[in-house]
Structures are given as C-alpha cells and as structure tokens.
Phi, psi and omega in degrees: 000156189288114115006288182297328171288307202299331194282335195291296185292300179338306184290330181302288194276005151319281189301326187292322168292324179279337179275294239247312187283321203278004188263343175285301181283148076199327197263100193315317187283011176247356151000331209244351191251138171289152162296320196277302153354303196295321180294304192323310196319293176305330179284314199275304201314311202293340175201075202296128154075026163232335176256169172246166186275338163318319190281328183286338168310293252240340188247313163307331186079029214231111173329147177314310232282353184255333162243007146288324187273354163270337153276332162296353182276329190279329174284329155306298206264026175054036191252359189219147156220165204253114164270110175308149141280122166314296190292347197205118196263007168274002198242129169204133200266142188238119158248158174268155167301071188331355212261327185293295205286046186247043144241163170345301214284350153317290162330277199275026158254001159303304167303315153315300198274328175286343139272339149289334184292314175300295168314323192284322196296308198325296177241023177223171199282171163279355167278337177244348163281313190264013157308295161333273190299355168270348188256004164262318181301312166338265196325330176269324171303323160284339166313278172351300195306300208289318225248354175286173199310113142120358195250013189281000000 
C-alpha cells in the first residue's frame, strides 16, 4: 500500500476529528447540543429538504422510533423544522432552521468550508480541483460501502 496515501487519510480524519470536537468544546452555543445532536444536524443540513427521519432511520441502520424521536427533540428545540409533502401528507421533509443557526458554530464552519474553497481554487488548476472532488467521491463511496450491515 502507498505509505504516503495511507498517512496522508489517517491524518485527514485525525484533524477532522480534532476540528469538529474543538468547534464543539470551544463553542458556548452548541452547549445545549449532544456530538451525537451535531452529527444529525450536519446529516439534515448537507441535504436540506430531501430526508425524512424514515430515511435517515434507514441509511443509519437506526429504528424509525428512535430517530422520529430524536428529530422531534431537536425540532422542539428549534434547531430543525419539518415540511409536510404536497404529495403525500404523511411524509415530512427536514430542514434546518436557518432561525437557530445565527451563531458562531454555523459561522464557522460556513467560514471554514469558503476558505478550503477559496485556497483550494486558488492554487490547484480547475483540473486538479475536479481530480480533488473525483477522489472524495471515491472516498465517500467506500466509506459507505464498508460501513453497511454486517460489513464492520
């Protein structure tokens, strides 16, 4: 195996663990939020108004009965809200409240993803930005693969 690849993602989701607990810890206003709250939150947010807590139930390997109840705790406390489907009125589509999210911990990771973007634009060709964005699609499909029932 490439040595320099294997260190190189070891070091990606290292830091990526130390940027997300210390954005955790450091921020008064996610106080009120679980690590576990934060993942959903990041899960609803990346595809505002395409899931249902069936489907996220169903992509976690997680009981409906367990993520209905964790999007309604989080929608009591206004960090998400739920849209009835035109077509179907039994379906309700989850966004985040954009109304919660005037703080810091939003911010900055809103702030964070527009400077990898700007650095990355900057000082790689548009040919090696979509090399870049074809070897994260890689990365997440197998992250996927491997993580499905029974393949842990």
């Amino acid at each position: 195996m490439n040595r320099k690849l294997e260190n190189t993602i070891k070091k990606f989701f290292h830091d990526m663990t130390i940027a997300e607990l210390r954005l955790q810890n450091t921020n008064t206003t996610t106080f009120d939020l679980t690590y576990n709250d934060i993942l959903y939150l990041h899960l609803i947010e990346a595809h505002s108004g395409e899931y249902t807590a069936s489907k996220i139930a169903d992509m976690l390997y997680v009981s409906r009965p367990a993520v209905t109840q964790k999007i309604n705790e989080l929608e009591k406390r206004g960090y998400i809200l739920k849209k009835q489907s035109k077509e179907d009125k039994r379906i309700y589509y989850l966004y985040i409240n954009p109304e919660s999210f005037t703080n810091s911990y939003y911010k900055t990771l809103e702030k964070t993803d527009n400077e990898i973007i700007q650095k990355l634009s900057s000082i790689h060709s548009e040919k090696d930005v979509h090399l870049f964005c074809t070897m994260m699609d890689e990365i997440s499909t197998i992250l996927l693969n491997e993580t499905q029932r029974g393949e842990t």
